[in-house]
VMD Tcl script that draws the C-alpha trace (Angstrom):
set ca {
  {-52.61 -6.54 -40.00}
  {-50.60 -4.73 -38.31}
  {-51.80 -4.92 -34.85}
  {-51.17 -8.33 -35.02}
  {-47.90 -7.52 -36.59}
  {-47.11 -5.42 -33.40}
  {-48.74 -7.96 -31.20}
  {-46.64 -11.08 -32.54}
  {-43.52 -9.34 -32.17}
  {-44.03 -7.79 -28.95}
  {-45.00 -11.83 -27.88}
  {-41.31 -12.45 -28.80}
  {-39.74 -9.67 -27.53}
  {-40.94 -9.75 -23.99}
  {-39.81 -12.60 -22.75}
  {-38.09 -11.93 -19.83}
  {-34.12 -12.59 -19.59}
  {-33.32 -13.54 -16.08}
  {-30.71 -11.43 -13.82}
  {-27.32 -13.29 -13.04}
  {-26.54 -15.01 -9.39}
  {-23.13 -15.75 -8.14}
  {-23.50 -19.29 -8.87}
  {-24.30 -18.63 -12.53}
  {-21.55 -15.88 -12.85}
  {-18.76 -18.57 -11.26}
  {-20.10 -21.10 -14.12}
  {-20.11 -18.19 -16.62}
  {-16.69 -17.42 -16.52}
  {-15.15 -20.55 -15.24}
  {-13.27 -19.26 -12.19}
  {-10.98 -21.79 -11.45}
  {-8.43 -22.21 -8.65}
  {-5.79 -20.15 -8.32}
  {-2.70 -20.64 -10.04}
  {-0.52 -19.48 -7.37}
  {-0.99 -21.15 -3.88}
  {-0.90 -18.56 -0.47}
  {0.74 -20.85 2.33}
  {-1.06 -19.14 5.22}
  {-4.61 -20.01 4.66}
  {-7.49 -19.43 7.47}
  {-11.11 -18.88 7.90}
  {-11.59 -15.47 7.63}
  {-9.23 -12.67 5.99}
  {-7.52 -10.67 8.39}
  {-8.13 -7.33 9.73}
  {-5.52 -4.67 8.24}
  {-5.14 -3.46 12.17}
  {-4.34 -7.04 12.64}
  {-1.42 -7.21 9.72}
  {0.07 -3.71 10.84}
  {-0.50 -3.08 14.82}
  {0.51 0.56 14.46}
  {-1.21 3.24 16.14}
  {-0.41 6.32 14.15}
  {-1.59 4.36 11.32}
  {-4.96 3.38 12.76}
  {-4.94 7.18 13.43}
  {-4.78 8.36 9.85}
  {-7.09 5.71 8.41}
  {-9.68 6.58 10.69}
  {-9.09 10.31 10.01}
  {-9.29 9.37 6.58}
  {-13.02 7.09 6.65}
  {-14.27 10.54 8.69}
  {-13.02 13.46 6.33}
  {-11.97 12.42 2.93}
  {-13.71 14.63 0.23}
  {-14.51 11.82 -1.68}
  {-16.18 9.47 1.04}
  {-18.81 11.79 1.20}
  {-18.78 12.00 -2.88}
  {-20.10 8.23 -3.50}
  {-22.24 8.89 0.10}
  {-23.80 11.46 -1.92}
  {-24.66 9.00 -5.11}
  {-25.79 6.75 -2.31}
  {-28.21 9.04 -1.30}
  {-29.49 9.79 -4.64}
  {-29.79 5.78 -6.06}
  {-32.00 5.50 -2.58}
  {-34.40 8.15 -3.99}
  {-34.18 7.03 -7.12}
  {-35.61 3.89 -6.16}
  {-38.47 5.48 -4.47}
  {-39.87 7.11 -7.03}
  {-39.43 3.75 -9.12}
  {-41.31 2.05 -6.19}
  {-43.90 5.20 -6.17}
  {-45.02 4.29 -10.02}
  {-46.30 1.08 -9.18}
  {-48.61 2.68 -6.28}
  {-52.29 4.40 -7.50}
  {-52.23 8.35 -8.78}
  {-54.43 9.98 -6.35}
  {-54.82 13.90 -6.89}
  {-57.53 16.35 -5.31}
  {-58.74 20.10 -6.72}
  {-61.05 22.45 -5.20}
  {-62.43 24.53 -8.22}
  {-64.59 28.16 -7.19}
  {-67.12 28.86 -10.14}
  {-68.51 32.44 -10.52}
  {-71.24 33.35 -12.90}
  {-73.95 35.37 -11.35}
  {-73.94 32.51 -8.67}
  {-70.72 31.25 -6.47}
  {-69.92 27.12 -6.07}
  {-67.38 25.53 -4.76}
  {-66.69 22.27 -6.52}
  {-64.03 19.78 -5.05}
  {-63.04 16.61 -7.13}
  {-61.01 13.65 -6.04}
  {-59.82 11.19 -8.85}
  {-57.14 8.03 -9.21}
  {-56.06 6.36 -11.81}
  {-53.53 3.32 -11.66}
  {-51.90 1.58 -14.48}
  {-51.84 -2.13 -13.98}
  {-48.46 -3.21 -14.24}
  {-49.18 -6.95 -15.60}
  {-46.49 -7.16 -18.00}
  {-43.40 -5.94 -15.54}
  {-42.24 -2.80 -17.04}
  {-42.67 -0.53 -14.17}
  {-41.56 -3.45 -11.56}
  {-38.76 -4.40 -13.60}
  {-37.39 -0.54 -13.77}
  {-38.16 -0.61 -9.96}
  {-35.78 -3.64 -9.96}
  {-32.81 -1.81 -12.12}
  {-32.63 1.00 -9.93}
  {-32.39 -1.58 -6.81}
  {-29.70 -2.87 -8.51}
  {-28.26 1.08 -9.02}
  {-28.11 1.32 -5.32}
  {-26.75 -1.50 -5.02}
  {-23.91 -0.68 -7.32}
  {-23.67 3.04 -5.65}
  {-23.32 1.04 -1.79}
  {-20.29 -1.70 -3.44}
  {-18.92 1.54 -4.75}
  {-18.55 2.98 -1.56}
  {-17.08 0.44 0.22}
  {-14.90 -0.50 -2.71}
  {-13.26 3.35 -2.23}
  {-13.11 2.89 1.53}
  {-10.94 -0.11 1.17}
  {-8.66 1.35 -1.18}
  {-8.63 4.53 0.29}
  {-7.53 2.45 3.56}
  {-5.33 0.43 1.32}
  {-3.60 4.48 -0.43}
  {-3.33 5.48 3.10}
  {-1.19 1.91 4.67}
  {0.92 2.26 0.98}
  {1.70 5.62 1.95}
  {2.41 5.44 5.19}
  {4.52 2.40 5.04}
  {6.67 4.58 2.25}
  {7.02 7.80 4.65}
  {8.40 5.39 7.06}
  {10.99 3.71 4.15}
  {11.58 7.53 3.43}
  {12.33 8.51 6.80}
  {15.07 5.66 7.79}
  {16.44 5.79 4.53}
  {16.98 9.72 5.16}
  {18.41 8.98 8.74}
  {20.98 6.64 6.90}
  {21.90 8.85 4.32}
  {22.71 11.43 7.00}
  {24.85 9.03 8.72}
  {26.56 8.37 5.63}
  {27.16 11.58 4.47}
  {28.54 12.23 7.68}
  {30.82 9.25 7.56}
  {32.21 10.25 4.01}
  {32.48 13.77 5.03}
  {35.27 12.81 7.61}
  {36.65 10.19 5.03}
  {36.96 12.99 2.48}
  {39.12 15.03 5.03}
  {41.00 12.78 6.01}
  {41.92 11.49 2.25}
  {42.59 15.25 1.66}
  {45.20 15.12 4.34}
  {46.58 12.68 2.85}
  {46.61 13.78 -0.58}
  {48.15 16.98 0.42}
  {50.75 14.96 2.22}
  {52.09 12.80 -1.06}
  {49.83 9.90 0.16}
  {47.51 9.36 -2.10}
  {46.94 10.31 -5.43}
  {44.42 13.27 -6.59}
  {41.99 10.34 -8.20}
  {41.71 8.50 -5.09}
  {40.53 11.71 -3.15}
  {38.21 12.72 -5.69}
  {36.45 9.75 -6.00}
  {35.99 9.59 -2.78}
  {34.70 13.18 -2.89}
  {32.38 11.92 -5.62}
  {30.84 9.67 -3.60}
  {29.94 12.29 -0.62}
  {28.17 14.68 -3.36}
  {25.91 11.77 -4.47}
  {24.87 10.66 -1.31}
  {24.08 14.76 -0.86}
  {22.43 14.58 -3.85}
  {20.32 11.17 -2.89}
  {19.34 13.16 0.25}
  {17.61 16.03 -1.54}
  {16.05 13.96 -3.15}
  {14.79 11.68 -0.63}
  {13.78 15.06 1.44}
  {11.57 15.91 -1.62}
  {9.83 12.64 -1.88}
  {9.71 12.59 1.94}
  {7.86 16.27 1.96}
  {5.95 14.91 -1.38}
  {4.62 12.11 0.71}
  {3.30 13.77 3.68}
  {1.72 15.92 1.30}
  {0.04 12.95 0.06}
  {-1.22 11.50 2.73}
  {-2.59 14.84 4.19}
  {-4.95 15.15 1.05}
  {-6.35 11.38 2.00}
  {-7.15 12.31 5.59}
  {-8.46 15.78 4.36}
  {-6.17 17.70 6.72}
  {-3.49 20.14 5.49}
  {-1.81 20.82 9.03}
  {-1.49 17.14 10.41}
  {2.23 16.49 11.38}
  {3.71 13.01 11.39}
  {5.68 11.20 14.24}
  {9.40 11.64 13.25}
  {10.74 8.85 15.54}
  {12.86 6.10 14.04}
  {10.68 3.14 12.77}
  {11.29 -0.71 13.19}
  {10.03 -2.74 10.09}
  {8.78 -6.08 10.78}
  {7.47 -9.04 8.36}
  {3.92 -8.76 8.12}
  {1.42 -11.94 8.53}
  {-0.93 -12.10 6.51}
  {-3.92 -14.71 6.67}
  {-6.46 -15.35 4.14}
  {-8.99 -18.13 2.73}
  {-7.66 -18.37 -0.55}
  {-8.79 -21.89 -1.49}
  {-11.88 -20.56 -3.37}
  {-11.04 -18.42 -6.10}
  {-14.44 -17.66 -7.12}
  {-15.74 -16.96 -3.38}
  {-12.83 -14.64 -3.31}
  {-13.09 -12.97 -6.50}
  {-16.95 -12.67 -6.01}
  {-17.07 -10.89 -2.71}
  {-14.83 -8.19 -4.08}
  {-16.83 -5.24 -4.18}
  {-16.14 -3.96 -7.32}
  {-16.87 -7.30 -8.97}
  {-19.93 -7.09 -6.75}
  {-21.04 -3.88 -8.63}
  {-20.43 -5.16 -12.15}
  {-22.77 -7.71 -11.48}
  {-25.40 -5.19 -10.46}
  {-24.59 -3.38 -13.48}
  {-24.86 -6.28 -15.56}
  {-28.23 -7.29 -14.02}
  {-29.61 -3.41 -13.89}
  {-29.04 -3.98 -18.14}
  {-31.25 -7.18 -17.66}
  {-33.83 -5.31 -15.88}
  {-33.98 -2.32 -17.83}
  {-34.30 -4.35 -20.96}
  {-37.23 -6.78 -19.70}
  {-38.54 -3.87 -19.22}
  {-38.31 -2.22 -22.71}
  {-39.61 -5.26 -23.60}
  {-42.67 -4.96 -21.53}
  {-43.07 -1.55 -23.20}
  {-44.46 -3.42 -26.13}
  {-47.66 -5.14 -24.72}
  {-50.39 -2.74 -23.67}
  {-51.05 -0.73 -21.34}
  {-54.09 -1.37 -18.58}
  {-55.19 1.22 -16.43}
  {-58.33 2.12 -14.56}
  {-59.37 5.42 -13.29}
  {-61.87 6.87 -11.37}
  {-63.33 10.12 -9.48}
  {-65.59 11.22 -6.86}
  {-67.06 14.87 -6.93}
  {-69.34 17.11 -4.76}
  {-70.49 20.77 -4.89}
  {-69.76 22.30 -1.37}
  {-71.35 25.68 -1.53}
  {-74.06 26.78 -4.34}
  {-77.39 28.48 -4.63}
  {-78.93 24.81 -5.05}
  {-77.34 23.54 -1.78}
  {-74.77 20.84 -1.32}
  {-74.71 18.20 -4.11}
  {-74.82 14.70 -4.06}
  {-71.64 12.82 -4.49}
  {-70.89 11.98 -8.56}
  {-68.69 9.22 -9.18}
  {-67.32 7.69 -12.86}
  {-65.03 4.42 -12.62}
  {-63.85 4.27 -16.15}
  {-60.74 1.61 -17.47}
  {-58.37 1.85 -20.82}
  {-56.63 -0.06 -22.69}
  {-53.95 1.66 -24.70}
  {-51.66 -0.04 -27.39}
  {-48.28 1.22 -28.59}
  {-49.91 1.00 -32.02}
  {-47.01 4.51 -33.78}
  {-44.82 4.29 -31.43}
  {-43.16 0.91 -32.16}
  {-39.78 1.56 -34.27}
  {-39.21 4.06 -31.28}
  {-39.77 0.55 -28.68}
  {-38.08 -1.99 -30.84}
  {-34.95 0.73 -31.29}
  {-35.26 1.12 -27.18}
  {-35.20 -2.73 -26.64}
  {-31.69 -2.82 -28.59}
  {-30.39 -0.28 -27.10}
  {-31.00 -1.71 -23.71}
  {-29.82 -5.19 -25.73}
  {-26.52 -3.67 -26.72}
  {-26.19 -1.86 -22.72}
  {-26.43 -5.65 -21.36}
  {-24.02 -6.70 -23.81}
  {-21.33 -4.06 -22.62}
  {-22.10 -4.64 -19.40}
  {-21.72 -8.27 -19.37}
  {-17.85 -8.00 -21.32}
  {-17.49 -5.17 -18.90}
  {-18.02 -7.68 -15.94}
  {-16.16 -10.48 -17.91}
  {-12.89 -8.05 -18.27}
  {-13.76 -6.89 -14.64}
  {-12.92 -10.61 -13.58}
  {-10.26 -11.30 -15.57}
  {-8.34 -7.68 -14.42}
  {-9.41 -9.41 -10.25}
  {-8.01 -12.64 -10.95}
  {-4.60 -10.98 -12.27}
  {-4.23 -8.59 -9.73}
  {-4.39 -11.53 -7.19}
  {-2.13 -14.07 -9.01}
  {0.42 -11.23 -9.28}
  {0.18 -10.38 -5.64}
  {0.19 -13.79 -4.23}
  {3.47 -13.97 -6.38}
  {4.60 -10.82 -5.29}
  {4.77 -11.43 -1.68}
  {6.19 -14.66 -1.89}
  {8.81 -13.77 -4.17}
  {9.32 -10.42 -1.89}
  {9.68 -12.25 0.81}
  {12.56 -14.41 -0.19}
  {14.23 -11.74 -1.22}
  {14.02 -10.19 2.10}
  {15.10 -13.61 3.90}
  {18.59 -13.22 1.88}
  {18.64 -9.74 2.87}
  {18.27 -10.65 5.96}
  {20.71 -13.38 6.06}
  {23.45 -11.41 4.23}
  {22.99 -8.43 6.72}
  {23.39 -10.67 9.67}
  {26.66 -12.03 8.01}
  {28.28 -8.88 7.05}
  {27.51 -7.53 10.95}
  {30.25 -10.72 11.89}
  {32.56 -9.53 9.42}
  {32.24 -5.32 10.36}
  {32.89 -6.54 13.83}
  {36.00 -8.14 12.24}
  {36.95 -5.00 10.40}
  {36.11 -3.11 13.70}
  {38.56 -5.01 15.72}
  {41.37 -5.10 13.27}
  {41.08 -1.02 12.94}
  {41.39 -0.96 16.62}
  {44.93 -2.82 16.65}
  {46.07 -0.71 13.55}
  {45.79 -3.38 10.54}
  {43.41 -1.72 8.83}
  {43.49 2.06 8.50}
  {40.50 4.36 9.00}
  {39.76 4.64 5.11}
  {38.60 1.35 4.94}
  {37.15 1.17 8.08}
  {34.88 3.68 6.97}
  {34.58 2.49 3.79}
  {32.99 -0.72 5.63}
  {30.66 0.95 7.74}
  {29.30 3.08 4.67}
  {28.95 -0.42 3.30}
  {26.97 -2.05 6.20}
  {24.67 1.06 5.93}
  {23.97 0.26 2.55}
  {23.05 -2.72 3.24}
  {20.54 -1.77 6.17}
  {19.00 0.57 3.13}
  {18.27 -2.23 0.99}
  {17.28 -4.60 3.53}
  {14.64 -1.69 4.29}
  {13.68 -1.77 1.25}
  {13.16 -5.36 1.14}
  {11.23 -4.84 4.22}
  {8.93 -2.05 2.23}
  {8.78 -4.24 -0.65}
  {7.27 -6.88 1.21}
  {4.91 -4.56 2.93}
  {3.98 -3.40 0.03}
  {3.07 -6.83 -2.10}
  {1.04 -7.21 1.14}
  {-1.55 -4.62 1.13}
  {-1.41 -5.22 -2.59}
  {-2.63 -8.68 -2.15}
  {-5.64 -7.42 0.81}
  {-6.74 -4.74 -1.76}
  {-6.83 -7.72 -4.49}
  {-8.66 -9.88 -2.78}
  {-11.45 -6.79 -1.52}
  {-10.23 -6.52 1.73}
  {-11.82 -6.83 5.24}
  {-15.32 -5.99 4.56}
  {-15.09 -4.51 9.06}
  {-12.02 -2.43 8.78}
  {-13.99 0.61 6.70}
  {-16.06 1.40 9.87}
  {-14.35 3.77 12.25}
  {-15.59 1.92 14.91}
  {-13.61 -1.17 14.58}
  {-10.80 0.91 14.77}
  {-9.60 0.98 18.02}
}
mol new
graphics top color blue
foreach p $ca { graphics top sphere $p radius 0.5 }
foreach p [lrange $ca 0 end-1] q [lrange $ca 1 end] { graphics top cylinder $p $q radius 0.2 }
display resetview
């Protein structure tokens, strides 16, 4: 009774559940359009070396894809899911082992035995193991190149912030300087009955903040080189110090297929290998159930004994063995490996849902960054015409130097935030081409030229 028992239910249990493809996985979750629309649209996504043409940049990334610590972490895991599917592929092969055996009892033999014994995988469980760990190095190889383009991604954020740091330092500098000569002239003219002490001192106020700011920017500026030297994995590299020229990036991208573009993310790529490793791995718990076939067999002969050299004795002998005890122990392995394929499936479904509002934030984020920076733009150019206004009036004496100063500290200000702008955009940028999983070429050193 109960070996039918075991036999019905292992019937039912071991039917096979069939891994996920991209076409069921864009049906699965419904990924629809985008909500947000990206005006520049093309056939390919573009290089990062084609959005940002800078050399010392190219320089540190492919520093970076060489000598970073962790590059050669997930190699390492790479390595090891390769093996690992070898020795799943090695259990479907025949067991072949050999022994020489020396006998001594009055008389000496040599005996030498060769035997092989091969369970018949008819039910799956070793192929679909073999199939889960496929899927493992699958998942290890997305996980590399998932790093690599946000290590490349890290390293352009950075950089593009050292270079926001730097011109916003140089400006600082320049203003200090400006205020410095403000505050002694204004304390000229305070000790001369010209102006009153609050005047002076708020003017005085206003050169000890911008000292302040530029501490603090020299902090953040020494923080950030310190950052970047721990991507490239080189402690002693020094940066280019020359004054940097922002410019709007261009960015194109196919962005008319969500699901093509959420799908080919590698990250989202290596969910789905999880997800299907579960589906493997519990087909083939579920194959533990039926029995197991296997057929055996040896070939012997005595080499050296007082009798002479044997004649070759051979056995060919086949079992069938049936999980008859050990069946809470298969059933409670089948759901586990139920409840794993679960997890990983609402892993993969969060997974898609985190992609798909990273993108829709970036796509919003550069557009809306980039407006900004038009105005910036715009209101820079305008105040230029009205400091060379300012300029010309100081020069004939209707203005005095206070406020001529006052204006160029202003126009300064201005070139800060339209920097930032300029960063701001920069940044929404290589948010949006680590959203969208990159350029699949830019994480081999040799496209970078």
């Amino acid at each position: 009774m109960n070996f039918l028992y075991l036999i019905s239910i292992a019937l039912i249990l071991a039917s096979c559940a069939s891994p996920y493809t991209q076409q069921q996985i864009n049906s699965e979750f419904k990924l629809d359009n985008f909500k947000n629309n990206y005006d520049l649209l093309s056939q390919k996504t573009d290089s990062l070396f084609e959005i940002f043409n800078d050399n010392e940049l190219k320089k540190l990334i492919k520093t970076a894809l060489e000598k970073n610590s962790d590059i050669f972490i997930y190699d390492s895991r790479l390595k090891v899911a390769e093996s690992q599917v070898k020795i799943a592929t090695s259990k479907l092969l025949p067991n072949i082992n050999a022994d020489i055996g020396y006998r001594f009892n009055g008389n000496s033999s040599i005996d030498t035995n060769l035997m092989a014994s091969w369970e018949l995988d008819l039910f799956g469980k070793y192929s679909q193991s073999k199939n889960a760990y496929e899927e493992q190095l699958n998942i290890a190889s997305q996980n590399l190149d998932f790093f690599k383009i946000s290590l490349i991604s890290d390293i352009t954020l950075a950089y593009f912030n050292l270079k926001y740091l730097q011109t916003d330092i140089s400006l600082t500098k320049e203003r200090i300087k400006n205020y410095t000569e403000l505050v002694e002239t204004m304390q000229n003219m305070y000790e001369s009955g010209f102006i009153n002490f609050s005047d002076f001192m708020e003017n005085k106020a206003l050169l000890q903040s911008e000292e302040q700011s530029l501490n603090t920017l020299l902090n953040n500026y020494e923080n950030k080189k310190n950052e970047i030297r721990v991507l490239i994995n080189n402690k002693d590299y020094e940066f280019e110090n020359s004054n940097y020229e922002f410019n709007i990036p261009k960015f194109n991208v196919n962005l008319e297929n969500s699901a093509d573009i959420i799908l080919n993310r590698p990250d989202i790529k290596s969910q789905i290998s999880n997800l299907n490793a579960a589906i493997y791995n519990l087909n083939s718990a579920k194959a533990s159930a039926y029995p197991s076939i296997s057929i055996s067999g040896s070939i012997g002969k005595t080499l050296l004994s007082p009798n002479g050299i044997t004649d070759l004795a051979y056995q060919i002998l086949s079992s069938l063995t049936l999980p008859l005890f050990s069946r809470i122990e298969i059933y409670e392995n089948i759901k586990i490996s139920d409840y794993m394929r679960l997890e990983a499936f609402y892993t993969l479904e969060k997974s898609i849902n985190t992609a798909l509002s990273e993108i829709e934030n970036a796509i919003y984020a550069v557009k809306t960054n980039k407006n900004t920076l038009h105005t910036s733009l715009q209101m820079l150019e305008d105040n230029k015409e009205i400091l060379e206004t300012l300029k010309q009036s100081y020069e004939i004496g209707l203005i005095d130097f206070t406020e001529y100063i006052k204006a160029i500290n202003s126009n300064l200000l201005m070139i800060k935030n339209n920097n930032e702008s300029y960063f701001n955009t920069i940044s929404a940028t290589i948010y949006l081409y680590r959203s969208i999983g990159g350029n699949i070429n830019d994480i081999t050193t040799k496209e970078i030229k």
